[in-house]
C-alpha positions in Angstrom: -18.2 -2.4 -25.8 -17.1 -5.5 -23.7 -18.0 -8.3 -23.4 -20.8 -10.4 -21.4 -19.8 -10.7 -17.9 -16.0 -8.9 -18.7 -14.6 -7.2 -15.5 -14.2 -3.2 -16.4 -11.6 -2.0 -14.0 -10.2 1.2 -12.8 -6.9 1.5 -11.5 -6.4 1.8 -7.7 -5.3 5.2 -8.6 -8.3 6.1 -10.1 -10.2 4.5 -7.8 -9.1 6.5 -4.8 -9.2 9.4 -7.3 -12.8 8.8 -7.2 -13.3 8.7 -3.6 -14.0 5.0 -3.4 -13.3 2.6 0.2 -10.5 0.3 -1.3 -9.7 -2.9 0.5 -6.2 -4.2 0.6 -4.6 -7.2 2.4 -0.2 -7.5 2.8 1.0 -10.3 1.5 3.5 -12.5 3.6 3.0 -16.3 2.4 4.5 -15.0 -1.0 2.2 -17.6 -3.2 1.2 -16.7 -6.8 -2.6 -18.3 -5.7 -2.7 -16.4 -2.5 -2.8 -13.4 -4.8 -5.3 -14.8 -7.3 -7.8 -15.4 -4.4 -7.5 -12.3 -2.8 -8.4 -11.0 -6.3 -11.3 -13.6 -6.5 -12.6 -12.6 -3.1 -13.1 -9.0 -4.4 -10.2 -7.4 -2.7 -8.5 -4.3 -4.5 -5.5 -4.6 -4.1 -2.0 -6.6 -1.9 0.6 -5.0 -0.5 3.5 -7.4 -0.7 5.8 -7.4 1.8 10.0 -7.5 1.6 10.5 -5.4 4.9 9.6 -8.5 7.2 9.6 -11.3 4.6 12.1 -13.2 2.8 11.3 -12.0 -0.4 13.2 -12.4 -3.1 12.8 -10.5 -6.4 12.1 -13.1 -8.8 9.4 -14.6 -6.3 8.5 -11.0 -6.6 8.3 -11.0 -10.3 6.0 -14.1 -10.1 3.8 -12.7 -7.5 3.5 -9.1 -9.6 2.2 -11.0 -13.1 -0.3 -12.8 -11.0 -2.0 -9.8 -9.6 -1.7 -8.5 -13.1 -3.3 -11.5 -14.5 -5.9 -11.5 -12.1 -6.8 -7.9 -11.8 -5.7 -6.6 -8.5 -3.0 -3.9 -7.7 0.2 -4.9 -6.4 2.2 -2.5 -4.1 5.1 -3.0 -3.1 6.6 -2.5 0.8 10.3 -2.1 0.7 12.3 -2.3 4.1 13.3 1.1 3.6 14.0 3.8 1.2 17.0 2.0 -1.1 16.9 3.6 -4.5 18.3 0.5 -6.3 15.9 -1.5 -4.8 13.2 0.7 -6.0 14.4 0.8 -9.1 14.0 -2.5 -9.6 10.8 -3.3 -7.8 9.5 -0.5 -10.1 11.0 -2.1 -13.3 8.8 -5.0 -12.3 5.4 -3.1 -12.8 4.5 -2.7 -9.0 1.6 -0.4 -8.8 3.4 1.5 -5.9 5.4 2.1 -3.3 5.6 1.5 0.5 7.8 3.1 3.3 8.0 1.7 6.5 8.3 4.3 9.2 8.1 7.3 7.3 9.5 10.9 7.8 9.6 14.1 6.2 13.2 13.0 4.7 12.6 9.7 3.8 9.3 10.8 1.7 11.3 13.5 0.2 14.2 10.9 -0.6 11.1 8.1 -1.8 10.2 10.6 -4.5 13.6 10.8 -5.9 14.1 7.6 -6.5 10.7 6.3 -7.5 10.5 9.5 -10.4 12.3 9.9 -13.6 13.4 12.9 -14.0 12.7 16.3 -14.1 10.3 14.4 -10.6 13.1 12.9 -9.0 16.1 10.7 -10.0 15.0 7.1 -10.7 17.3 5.4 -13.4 16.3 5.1 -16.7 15.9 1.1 -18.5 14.1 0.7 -21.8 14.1 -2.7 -21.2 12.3 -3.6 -18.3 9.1 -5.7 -17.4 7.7 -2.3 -16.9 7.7 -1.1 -20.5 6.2 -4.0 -22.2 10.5 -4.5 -22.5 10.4 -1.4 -25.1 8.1 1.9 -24.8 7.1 3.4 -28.4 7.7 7.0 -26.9 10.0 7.0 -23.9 9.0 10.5 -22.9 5.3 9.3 -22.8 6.0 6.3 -20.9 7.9 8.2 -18.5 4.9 10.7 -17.7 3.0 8.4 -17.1 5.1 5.9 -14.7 5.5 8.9 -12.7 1.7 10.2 -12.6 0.8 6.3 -12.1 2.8 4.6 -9.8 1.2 5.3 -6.0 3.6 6.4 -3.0 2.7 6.1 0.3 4.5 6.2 3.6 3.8 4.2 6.7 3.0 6.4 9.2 4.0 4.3 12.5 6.0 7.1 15.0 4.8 9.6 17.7 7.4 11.7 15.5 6.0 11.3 12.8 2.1 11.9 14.1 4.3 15.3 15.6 5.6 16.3 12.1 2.5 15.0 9.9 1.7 18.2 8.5 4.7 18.4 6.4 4.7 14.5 5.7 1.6 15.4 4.0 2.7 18.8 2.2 5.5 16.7 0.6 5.0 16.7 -3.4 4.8 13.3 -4.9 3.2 11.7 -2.1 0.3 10.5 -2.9 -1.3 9.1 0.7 -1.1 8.6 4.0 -1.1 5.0 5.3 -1.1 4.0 9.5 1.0 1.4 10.8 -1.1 0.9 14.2 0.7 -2.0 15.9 4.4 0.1 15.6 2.0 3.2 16.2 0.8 1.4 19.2 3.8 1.1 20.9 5.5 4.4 20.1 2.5 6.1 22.3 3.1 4.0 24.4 0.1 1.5 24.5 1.3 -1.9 22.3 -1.2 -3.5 20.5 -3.9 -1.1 21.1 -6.7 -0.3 18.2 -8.2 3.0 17.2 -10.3 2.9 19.7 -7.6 3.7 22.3 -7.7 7.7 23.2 -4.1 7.9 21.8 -4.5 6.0 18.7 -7.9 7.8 17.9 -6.0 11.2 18.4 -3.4 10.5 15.9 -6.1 8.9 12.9 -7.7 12.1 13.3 -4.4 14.5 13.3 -3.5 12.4 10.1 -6.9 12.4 8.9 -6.8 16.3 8.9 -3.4 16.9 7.6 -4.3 14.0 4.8 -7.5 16.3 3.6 -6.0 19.1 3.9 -3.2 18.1 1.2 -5.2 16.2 -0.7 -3.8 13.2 0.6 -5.8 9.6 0.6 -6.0 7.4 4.2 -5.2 4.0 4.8 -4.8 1.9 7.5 -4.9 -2.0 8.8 -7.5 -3.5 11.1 -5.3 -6.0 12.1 -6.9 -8.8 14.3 -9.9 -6.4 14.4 -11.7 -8.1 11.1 -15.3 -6.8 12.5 -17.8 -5.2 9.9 -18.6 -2.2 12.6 -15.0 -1.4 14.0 -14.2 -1.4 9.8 -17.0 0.8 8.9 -16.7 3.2 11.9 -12.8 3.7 10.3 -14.4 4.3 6.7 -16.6 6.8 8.6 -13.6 9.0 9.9 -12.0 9.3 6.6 -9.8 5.8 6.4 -10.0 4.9 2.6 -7.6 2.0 2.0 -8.8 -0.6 4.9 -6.7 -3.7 5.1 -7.3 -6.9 6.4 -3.9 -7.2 7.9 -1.6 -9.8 6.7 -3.0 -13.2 4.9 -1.1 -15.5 7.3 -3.0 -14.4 10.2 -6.4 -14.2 8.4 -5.4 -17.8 7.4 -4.0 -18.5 11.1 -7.4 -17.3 12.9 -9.5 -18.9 10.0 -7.6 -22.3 10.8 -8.3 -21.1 14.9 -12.0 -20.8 14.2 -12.8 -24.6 12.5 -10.4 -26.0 15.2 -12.6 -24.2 17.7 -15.9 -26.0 16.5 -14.2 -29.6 17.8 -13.4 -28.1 21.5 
């Protein structure tokens, strides 16, 4: 039993696990009550940013106990695959990991170092944020860091649209997640959306490589916040839909009541 009015979560694992549409938003202002109104507002989870950001890993540490505190999933986007940096975003509790840019190698490479072993190589710490700073049974904790913690490339080249197949057959990955705007530019059309012939082509290739492996779909909307270019992406398969970053939701909110005065 729970209480009157208590919030009864499942984790973003589970919830894709499920089959659920998840909604995400990346995190580049880097506040503590950024995160706990994104969680007020009913989104599922952030994916906090160090590949563009200045982020530093205390701030990180702050900004990973407030989306534990207020009951939304924190992932993680590292600038690339750096297994001491893992390690320690990891160590932290992140919910899981993103690649920027990712290949066959680099999602073979993000598995070793976000695994303990026998699942890949990721250093071993008792005493970490992550165990409650000392796990009861090791072995147990261990199992399940590596069942729970969510990888999930960025998939944001022609090359990699040309090689997702494997991307997707590689164990340990556990989704599929579409850069568009470097996408966009690598086919050669910057800035377009999914409704672009060549963007389209490559959400359904992913799509189909992502079912077939059992894979879940994300991708951003970017500047597209629009209830029917969102739904028609949840139509074709997109399950993690997020609302781009939340300095240019705040940017175009600020546009909007500036725009009421003109």
């Amino acid at each position: 039993m729970t209480a009157k009015g208590a919030r009864v979560t499942l984790s973003l694992r589970e919830r894709f696990a499920r089959g659920d549409a998840v909604t995400g938003i990346i995190g580049f202002i880097g506040a503590p009550m950024t995160i706990e109104i994104f969680a007020r507002a009913g989104i599922d989870f952030v994916m906090i940013d160090m590949e563009h950001c200045p982020m530093d890993m205390d701030r990180l540490a702050h900004l990973i106990r407030a989306a534990d505190a207020a009951g939304i999933a924190p992932l993680v986007r590292v600038p690339e695959v750096d297994a001491g940096l893992i390690k320690r975003v990891l160590n932290l509790a992140a919910a899981g990991i993103v690649i920027p840019h990712g290949t066959r190698a680099s999602c073979e490479a993000l598995v070793r170092a976000a695994r303990y072993a026998p699942e890949g190589d990721r250093g071993a710490c008792p005493i970490v944020r992550a165990t409650r700073y000392w796990p009861d049974d090791w072995n147990a904790y261990a199992a399940k860091a590596n069942r729970d913690v969510m990888l999930l490339p960025l998939i944001e080249d022609k090359e990699s649209i040309d090689d997702i197949e494997a991307i997707a057959a590689t164990p340990g990955i556990d989704g599929l997640f579409i850069g568009p705007y470097d996408l966009s530019i690598s086919v050669g059309a910057p800035g377009a959306d999914f409704n672009h012939p060549a963007m389209s082509a490559a959400l359904d290739r992913v799509g189909l490589a992502g079912r077939a492996h059992r894979k879940h779909i994300g991708t951003t909307i970017g500047d597209r916040q629009e209830r029917d270019y969102s739904r028609g992406l949840v139509a074709r398969g997109v399950q993690g839909l997020v609302f781009a970053t939340d300095a240019l939701v705040l940017l175009q909110a600020c546009q909007r009541m500036v725009s009421f005065t003109r």
